[in-house]
BALOBA-1460 file (C-alpha; in Angstrom, 3 decimals):
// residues 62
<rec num="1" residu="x" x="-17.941" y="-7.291" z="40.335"/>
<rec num="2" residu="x" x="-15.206" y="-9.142" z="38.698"/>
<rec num="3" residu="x" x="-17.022" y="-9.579" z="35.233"/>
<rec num="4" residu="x" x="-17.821" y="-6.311" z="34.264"/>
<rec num="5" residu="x" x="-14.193" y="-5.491" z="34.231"/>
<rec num="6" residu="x" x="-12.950" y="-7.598" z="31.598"/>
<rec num="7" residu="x" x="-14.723" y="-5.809" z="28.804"/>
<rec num="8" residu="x" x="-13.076" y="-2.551" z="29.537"/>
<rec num="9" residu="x" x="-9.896" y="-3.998" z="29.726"/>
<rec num="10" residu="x" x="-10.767" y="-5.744" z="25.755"/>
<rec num="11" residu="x" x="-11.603" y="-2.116" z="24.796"/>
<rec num="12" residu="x" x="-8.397" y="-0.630" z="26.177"/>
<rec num="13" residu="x" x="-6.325" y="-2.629" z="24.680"/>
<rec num="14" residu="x" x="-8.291" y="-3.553" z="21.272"/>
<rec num="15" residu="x" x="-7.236" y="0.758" z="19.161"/>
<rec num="16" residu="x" x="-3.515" y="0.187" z="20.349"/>
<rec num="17" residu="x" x="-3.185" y="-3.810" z="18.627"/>
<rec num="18" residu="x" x="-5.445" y="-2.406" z="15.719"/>
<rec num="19" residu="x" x="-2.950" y="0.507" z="15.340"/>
<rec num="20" residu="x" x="-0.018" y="-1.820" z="15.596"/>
<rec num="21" residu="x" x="-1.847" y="-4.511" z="13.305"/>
<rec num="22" residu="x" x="-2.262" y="-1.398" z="10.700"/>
<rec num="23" residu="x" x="1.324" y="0.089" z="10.768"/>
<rec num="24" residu="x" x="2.796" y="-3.502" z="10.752"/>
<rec num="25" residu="x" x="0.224" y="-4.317" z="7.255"/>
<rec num="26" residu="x" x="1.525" y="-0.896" z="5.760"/>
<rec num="27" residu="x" x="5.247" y="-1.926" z="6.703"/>
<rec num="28" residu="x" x="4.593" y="-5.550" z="4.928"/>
<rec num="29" residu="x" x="3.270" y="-3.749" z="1.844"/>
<rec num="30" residu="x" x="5.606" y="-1.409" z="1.678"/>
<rec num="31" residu="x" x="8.510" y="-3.937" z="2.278"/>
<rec num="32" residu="x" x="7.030" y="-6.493" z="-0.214"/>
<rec num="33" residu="x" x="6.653" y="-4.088" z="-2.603"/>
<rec num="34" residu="x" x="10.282" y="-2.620" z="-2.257"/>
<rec num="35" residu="x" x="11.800" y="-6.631" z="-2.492"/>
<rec num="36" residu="x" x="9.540" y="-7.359" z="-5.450"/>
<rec num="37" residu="x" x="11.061" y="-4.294" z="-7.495"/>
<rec num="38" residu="x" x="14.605" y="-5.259" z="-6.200"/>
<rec num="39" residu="x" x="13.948" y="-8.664" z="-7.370"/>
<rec num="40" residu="x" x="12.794" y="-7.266" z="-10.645"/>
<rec num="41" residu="x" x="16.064" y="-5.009" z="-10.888"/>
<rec num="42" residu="x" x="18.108" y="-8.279" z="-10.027"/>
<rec num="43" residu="x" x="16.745" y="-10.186" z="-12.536"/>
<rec num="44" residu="x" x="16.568" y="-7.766" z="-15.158"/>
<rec num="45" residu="x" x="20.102" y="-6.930" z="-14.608"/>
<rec num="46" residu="x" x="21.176" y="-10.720" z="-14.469"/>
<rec num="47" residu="x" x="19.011" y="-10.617" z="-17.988"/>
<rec num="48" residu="x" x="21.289" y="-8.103" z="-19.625"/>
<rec num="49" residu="x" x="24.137" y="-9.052" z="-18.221"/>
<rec num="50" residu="x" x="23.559" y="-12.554" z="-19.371"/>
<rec num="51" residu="x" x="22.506" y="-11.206" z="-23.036"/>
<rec num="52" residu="x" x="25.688" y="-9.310" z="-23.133"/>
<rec num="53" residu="x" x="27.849" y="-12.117" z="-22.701"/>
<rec num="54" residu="x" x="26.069" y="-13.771" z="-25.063"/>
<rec num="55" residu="x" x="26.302" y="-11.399" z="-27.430"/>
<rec num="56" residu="x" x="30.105" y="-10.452" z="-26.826"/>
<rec num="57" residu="x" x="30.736" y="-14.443" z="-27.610"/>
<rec num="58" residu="x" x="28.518" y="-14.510" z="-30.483"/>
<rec num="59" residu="x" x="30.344" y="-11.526" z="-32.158"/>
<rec num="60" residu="x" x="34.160" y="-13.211" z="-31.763"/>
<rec num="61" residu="x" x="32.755" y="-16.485" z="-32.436"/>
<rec num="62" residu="x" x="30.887" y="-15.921" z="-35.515"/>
């Protein structure tokens, strides 16, 4: 009598962690995608920046 139960307790629980497991993958994705553009942004701004500099100093020490 005992047995039988377990199974129906797997299935009750099983849609609700699936639907958690699902919106937590979309929120990774999402969020990795969002820190890989920011990262991108950072870098490309750090870039220009950088190249700026460099070219300010170039043109007064040329």
């Amino acid at each position: 009598m005992h047995k039988p139960k377990a199974p129906e307790k797997d299935l009750n629980t099983t849609p609700k962690w699936a639907a958690r497991i699902r919106r937590l993958r979309r929120l990774v994705r999402r969020a990795r995608s969002a820190l890989i553009r920011h990262m991108l942004r950072g870098a490309a701004s750090a870039l220009g920046s950088t190249l700026m500099a460099w070219l300010t100093w170039w043109a007064t020490h040329r």
